[in-house]
FINU-794985 format. One record per residue (C-alpha): residue number from 0; residue in one letter; x, z, y. Coordinates in pm, whole numbers, plus 50000, padded with zeros to 5 digits. Layout:
REM residues N
[node NUM,"a",[X,Z,Y]]
...
This chain:
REM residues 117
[node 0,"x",[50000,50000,50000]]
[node 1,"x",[50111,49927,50324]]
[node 2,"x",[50173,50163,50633]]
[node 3,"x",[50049,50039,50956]]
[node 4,"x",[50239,50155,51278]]
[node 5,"x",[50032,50050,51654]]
[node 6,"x",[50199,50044,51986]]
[node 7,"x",[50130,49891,52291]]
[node 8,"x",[49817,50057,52443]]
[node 9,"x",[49817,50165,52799]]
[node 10,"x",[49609,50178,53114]]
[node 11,"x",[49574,49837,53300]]
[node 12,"x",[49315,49728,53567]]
[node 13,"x",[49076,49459,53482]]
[node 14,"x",[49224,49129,53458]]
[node 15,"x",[49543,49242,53354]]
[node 16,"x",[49734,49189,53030]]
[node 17,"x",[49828,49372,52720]]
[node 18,"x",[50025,49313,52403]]
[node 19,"x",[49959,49508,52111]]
[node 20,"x",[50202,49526,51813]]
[node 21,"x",[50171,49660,51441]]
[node 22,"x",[50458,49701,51230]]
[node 23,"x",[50417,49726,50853]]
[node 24,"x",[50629,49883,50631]]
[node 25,"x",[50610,49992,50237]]
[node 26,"x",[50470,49680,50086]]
[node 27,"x",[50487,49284,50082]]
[node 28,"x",[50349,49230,50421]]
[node 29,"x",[50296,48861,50408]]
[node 30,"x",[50035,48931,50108]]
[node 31,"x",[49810,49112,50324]]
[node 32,"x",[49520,48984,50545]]
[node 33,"x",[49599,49119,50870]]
[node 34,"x",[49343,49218,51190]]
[node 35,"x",[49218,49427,51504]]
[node 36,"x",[48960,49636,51536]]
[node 37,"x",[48845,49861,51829]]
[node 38,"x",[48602,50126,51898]]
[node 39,"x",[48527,50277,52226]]
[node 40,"x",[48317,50584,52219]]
[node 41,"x",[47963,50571,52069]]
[node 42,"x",[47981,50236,51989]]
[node 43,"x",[48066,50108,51567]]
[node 44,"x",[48414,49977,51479]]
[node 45,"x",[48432,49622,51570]]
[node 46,"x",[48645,49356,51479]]
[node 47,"x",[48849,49220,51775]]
[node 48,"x",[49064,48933,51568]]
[node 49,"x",[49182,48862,51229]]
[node 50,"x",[49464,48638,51072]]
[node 51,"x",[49492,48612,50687]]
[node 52,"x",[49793,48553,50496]]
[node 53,"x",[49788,48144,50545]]
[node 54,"x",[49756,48216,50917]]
[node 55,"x",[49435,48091,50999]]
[node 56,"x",[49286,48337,51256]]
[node 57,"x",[48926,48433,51333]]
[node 58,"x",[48782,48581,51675]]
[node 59,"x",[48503,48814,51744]]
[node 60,"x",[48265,48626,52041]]
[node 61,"x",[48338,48887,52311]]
[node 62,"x",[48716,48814,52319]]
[node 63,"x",[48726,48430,52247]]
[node 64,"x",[48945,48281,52490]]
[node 65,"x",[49095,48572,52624]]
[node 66,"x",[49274,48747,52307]]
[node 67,"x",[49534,48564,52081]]
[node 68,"x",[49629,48716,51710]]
[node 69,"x",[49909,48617,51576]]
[node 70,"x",[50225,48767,51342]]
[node 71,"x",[50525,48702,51204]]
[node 72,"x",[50636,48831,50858]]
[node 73,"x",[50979,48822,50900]]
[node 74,"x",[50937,49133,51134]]
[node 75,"x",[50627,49283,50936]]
[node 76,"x",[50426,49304,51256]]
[node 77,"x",[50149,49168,51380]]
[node 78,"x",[50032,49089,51721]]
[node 79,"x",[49773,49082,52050]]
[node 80,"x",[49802,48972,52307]]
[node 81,"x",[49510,49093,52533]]
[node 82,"x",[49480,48854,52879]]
[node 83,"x",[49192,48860,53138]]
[node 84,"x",[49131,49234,53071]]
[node 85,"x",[48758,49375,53068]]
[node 86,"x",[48632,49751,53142]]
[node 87,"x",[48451,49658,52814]]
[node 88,"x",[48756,49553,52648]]
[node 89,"x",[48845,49968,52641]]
[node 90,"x",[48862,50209,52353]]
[node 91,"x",[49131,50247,52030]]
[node 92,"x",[49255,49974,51866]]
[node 93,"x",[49362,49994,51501]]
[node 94,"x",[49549,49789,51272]]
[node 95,"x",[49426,49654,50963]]
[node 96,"x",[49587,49537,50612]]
[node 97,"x",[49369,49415,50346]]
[node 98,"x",[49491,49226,50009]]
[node 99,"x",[49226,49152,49889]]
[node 100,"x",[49321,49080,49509]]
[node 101,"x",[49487,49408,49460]]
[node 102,"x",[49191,49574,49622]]
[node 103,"x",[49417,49748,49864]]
[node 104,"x",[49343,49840,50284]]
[node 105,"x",[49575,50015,50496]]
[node 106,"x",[49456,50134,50864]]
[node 107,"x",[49720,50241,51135]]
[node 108,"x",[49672,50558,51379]]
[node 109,"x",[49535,50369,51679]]
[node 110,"x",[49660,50294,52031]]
[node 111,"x",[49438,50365,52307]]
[node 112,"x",[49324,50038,52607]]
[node 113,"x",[49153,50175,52874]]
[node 114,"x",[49099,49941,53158]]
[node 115,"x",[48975,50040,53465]]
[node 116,"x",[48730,49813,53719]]
């Protein structure tokens, strides 16, 4: 199983930019489906961006355009980069492993985004 490591997070006012990064470590990292999630207080876990082992990435509506997933499994990490910066872009964003075929997730900590108007 893989341990996921977040850093990154910070305060930055609205329509600033942020890069996230998430370092693996323990495992095979390229075998692993990577993504973001975030949840800001009251609201469910949602998924920000995804990229699975081939590369091919998936966006969740809200940050279409504006967010950009990417990694590079030479370095085990995996990355955000967070541009034209929301208030409703705020709350924890954690790291996610999946692979799939040996039935195995791995979360990291969490960084905290809080952007202010």
């Amino acid at each position: 199983q893989v341990q996921l490591v977040e850093s990154g997070g910070g305060l930055v006012q609205a329509g600033g930019s942020l890069r996230l990064s998430c370092e693996g470590s323990g495992s095979i990292f390229r075998l692993y489906d990577m993504a973001w999630y975030r949840q800001a207080p009251g609201i469910q876990r949602e998924l920000v961006a995804s990229i699975t082992r081939g590369g091919s990435t998936n966006y969740g509506d809200s940050v279409k355009g504006r967010f950009t997933i990417s990694r590079d499994n030479a370095k085990n990490t995996v990355s955000l980069q967070m541009t034209s910066l929301k208030p409703e872009d705020t709350g924890v964003y954690y790291c996610n492993a999946v692979n799939r075929p040996f039935g195995s997730e791995s979360w990291g900590q969490g960084t905290q985004v809080t952007v202010s108007s």
